[in-house]
N, C-alpha and C positions, 0 to 999 in steps of 0.2 A: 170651266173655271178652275184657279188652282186651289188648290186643298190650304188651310193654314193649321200650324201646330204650335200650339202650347203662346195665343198672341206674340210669335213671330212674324213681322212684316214681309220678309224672303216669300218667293215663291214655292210653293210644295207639288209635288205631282205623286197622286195615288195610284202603286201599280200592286201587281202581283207578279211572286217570284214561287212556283211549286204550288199555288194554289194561298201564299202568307200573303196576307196585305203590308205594304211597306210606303211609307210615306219617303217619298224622295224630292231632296233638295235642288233645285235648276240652278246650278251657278257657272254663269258665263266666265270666270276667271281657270275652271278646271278644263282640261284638256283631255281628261281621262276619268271618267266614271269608277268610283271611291265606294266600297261600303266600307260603313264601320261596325265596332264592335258591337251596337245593339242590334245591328242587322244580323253580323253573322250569329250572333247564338241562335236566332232564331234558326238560322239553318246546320246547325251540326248535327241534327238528325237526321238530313238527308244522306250524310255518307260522299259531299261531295269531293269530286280529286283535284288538288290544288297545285297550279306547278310554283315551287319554292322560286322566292324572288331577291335577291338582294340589296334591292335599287331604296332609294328614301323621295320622298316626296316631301315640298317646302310646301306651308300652307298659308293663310290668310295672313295671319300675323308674323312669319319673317322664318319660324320653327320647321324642323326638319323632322319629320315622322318616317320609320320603319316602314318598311312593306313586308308582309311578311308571304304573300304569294300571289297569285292569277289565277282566278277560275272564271271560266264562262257561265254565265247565267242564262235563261231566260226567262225575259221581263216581258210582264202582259204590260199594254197599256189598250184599255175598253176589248179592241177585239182582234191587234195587230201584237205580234209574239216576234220579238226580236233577242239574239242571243249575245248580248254586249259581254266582250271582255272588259273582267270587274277586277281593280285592287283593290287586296283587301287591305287594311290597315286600320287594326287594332287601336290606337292611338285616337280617335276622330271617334265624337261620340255620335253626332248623328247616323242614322239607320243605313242612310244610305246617298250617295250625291253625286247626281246624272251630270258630266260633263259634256263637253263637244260632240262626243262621239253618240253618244246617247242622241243628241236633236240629230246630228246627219242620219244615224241609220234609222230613228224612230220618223225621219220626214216631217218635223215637228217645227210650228212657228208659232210666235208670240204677241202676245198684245197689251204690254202690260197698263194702255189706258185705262183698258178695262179688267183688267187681272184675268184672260181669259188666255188660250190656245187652242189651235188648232193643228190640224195632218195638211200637209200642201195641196192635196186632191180636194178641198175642202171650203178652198179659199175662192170667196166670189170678188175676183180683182180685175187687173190686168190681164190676156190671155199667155203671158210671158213669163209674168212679176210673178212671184209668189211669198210675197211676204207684205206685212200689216206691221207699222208703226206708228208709235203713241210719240210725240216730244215732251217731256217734261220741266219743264223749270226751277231753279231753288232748290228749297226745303222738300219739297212733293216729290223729287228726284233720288228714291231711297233704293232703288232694284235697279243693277245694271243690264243693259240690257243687249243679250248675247248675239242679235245679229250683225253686230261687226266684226265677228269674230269667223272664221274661217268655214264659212256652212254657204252651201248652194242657193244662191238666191232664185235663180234662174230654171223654169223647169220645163221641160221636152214634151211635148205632147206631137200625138197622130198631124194634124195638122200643123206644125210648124215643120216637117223634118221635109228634105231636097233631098235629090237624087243621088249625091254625093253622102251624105248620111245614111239613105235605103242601100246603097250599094255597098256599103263599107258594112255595114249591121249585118247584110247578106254571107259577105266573106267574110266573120270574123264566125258566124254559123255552119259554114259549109267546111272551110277550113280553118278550123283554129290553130292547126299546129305554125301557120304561117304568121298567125298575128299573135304571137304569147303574149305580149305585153298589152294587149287588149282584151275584153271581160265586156258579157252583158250581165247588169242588174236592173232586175223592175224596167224593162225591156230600153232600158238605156243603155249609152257605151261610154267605157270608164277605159283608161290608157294609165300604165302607171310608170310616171315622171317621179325618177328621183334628181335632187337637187346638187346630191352630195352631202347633205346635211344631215344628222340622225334623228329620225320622229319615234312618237312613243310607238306608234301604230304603223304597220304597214298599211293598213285602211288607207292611211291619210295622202300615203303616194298616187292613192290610185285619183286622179281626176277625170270631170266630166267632161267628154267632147262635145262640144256644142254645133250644133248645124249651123250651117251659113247664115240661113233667115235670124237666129237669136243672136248673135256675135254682133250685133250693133246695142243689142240690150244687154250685154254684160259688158259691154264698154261704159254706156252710160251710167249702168248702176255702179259702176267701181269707179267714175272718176265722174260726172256730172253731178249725180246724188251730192246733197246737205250731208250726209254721215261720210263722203268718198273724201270732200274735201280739195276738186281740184288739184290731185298731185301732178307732180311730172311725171315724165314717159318712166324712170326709173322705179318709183312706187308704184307708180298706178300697173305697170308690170308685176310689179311683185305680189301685188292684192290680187292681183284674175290669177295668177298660176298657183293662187295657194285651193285654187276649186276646179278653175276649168284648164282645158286644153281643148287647139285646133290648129293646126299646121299653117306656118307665116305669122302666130300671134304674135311674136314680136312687132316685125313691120307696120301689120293693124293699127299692132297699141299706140306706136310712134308717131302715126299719120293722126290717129285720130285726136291726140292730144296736142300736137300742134296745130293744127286746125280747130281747138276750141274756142270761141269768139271770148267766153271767161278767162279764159287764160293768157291770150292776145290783150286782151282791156285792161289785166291789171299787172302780169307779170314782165321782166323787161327780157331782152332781148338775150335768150341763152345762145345762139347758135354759134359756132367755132370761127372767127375769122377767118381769111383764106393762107393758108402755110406763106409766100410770098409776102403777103403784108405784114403778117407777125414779124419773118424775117427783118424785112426793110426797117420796121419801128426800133425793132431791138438793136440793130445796126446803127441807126442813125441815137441813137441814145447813149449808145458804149461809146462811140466814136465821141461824140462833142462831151461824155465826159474824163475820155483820154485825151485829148488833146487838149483839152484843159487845163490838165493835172500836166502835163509834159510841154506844153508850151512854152514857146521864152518870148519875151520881148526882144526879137532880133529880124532886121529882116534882110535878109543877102541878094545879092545882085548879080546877074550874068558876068561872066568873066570872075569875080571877084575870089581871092587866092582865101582859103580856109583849110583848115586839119582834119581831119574824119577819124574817127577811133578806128583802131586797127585790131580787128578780130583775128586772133591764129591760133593754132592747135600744134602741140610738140608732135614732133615723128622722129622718133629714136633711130630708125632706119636713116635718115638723113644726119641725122647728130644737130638737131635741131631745138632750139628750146624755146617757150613762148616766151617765156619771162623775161628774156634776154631782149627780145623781139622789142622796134620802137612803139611806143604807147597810141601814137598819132602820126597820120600819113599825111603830107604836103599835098593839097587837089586845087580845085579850079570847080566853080560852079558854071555849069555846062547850062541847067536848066531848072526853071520853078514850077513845080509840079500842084504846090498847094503852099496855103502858108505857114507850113510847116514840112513839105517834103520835098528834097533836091532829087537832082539826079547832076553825079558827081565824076569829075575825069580826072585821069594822073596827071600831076604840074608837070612832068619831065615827056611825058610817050602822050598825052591825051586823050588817052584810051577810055572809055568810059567805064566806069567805076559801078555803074550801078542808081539808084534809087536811096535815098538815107535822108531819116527822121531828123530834124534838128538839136533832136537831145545827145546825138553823137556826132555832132558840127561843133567844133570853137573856132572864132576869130583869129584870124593871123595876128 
């Protein structure tokens, strides 16, 4: 159950840090586990070494507080000892406030139906799932509740792993110098994916690889699930790589959410046209609105004697100059190519001329 302090509605989690009890806040909005100043007096007589930090953390209400360093803790909870990196920061009265990183590495889930928690080994559910939720309504809806937020739903047990999972666990054991970017924890395998982007944690790079058999259950809980919300291929990607990895998840993700019958039933038709069609539409659109715009009410007749604008360029070499040059050249309409474009010959040699627009045709 969780602790409550001083009739605050928040959840509270009773741990111990060096043997001090400390009542710690769960809040799903932090991303980085917080003590503050009535925490740390409590511990300035252990001597611990703090590395100076310069960074500022914004908090609930819109404010920016100091950090004044990082030290490692560690935090009992009942009979599991984990060593979270803590900012400290002075500024924040509560004792202490377990973010994100606190539920991944404590393996911690929640129920706030009943204001309870549990350890993921602990949870009598799904053989896959591993998490319990309450929906709330209205008023009653006063604790937000952190498993939307970037923590492993999904958990690996003896009996779900394939031979491709046993085989890769094997050589990242026998030779690790070959797989650096690969890590066993709590006899899982983590691969660490960065994005490009800066996290507070290196933690947070490292993801879980998932074996073949669960990669249908971490699809559905990130994009079938009430909380996933049917996104497209582009979110519902972004949501599984903020936890897991497995090589082709891309592809996966794309197959699987196109082939949602939810998503088929209600959303319309995303898929790209074919290059060819697109072309033809935009051609046939520009076209009938140029020839609209340059049309005349004119229409010429084979044989019949008309003037064509006369395009020339000066060439100094020859002692030639444009401007001098006649404006319009005497031709002969040879042929009607559209109702709008000739193809034109010289009145004198009847050489053909070429192709030309009617907007540089005038009447004899």
């Amino acid at each position: 159950m969780f602790s409550s302090v001083d009739k605050d509605p928040r959840p509270y989690l009773k741990v111990e840090i060096f043997g001090v009890d400390f009542f710690g806040l769960l809040d799903s909005g932090a991303s980085q586990t917080v003590i503050g100043k009535a925490g740390w007096d409590k511990l300035l007589n252990f001597g611990l070494s703090m590395e100076t930090c310069k960074n500022s953390i914004r908090v609930a209400n819109g404010g920016q507080c100091d950090v004044l360093g990082v030290v490692d803790l560690p935090i009992r909870l009942n009979e599991k000892i984990r060593v979270i990196r803590t900012w400290v920061v002075l500024d924040i009265e509560a004792e202490i406030i377990f973010g994100i990183d606190f539920w991944r590495d404590m393996d911690i889930v929640s129920d706030f139906s009943d204001s309870s928690w549990k350890f993921k080994n602990e949870l009598k559910m799904s053989p896959n799932l591993g998490c319990a939720r309450g929906v709330k309504h209205g008023k009653s809806h006063v604790v937000p509740d952190a498993l939307s937020r970037a923590i492993a739903l999904i958990s690996v047990t003896d009996t779900s792993l394939d031979n491709w999972y046993i085989r890769l666990k094997r050589n990242i054991i026998e030779h690790p110098n070959k797989y650096p970017k690969f890590k066993l924890r709590d006899g899982n395998i983590y691969k660490f994916v960065n994005f490009g982007h800066p996290t507070l944690d290196e933690r947070d790079d490292w993801k879980l690889v998932v074996p073949k058999t669960l990669r249908r259950d971490v699809l559905h809980e990130c994009h079938d699930d009430p909380s996933a919300g049917h996104l497209g291929i582009f979110k519902t990607q972004k949501r599984i790589t903020n936890c897991y990895f497995w090589p082709g998840m891309g592809a996966d993700i794309a197959r699987y959410v196109r082939a949602c019958e939810v998503c088929k039933a209600q959303k319309p038709e995303q898929r790209r046209p074919y290059v060819q069609e697109r072309l033809r539409k935009t051609y046939g659109e520009v076209a009938q609105r140029y020839n609209r715009l340059r049309r005349r009410p004119v229409t010429l007749s084979i044989g019949q004697v008309v003037w064509k604008r006369n395009y020339t360029l000066s060439d100094a070499a020859e002692y030639y100059a444009s401007k001098l040059a006649p404006k319009f050249i005497k031709c002969r309409v040879l042929k009607r190519l559209s109702t709008n474009v000739y193809e034109l010959a010289d009145f004198g040699t009847g050489r053909s001329l070429g192709t030309w627009h009617i907007k540089d045709i005038k009447l004899n």
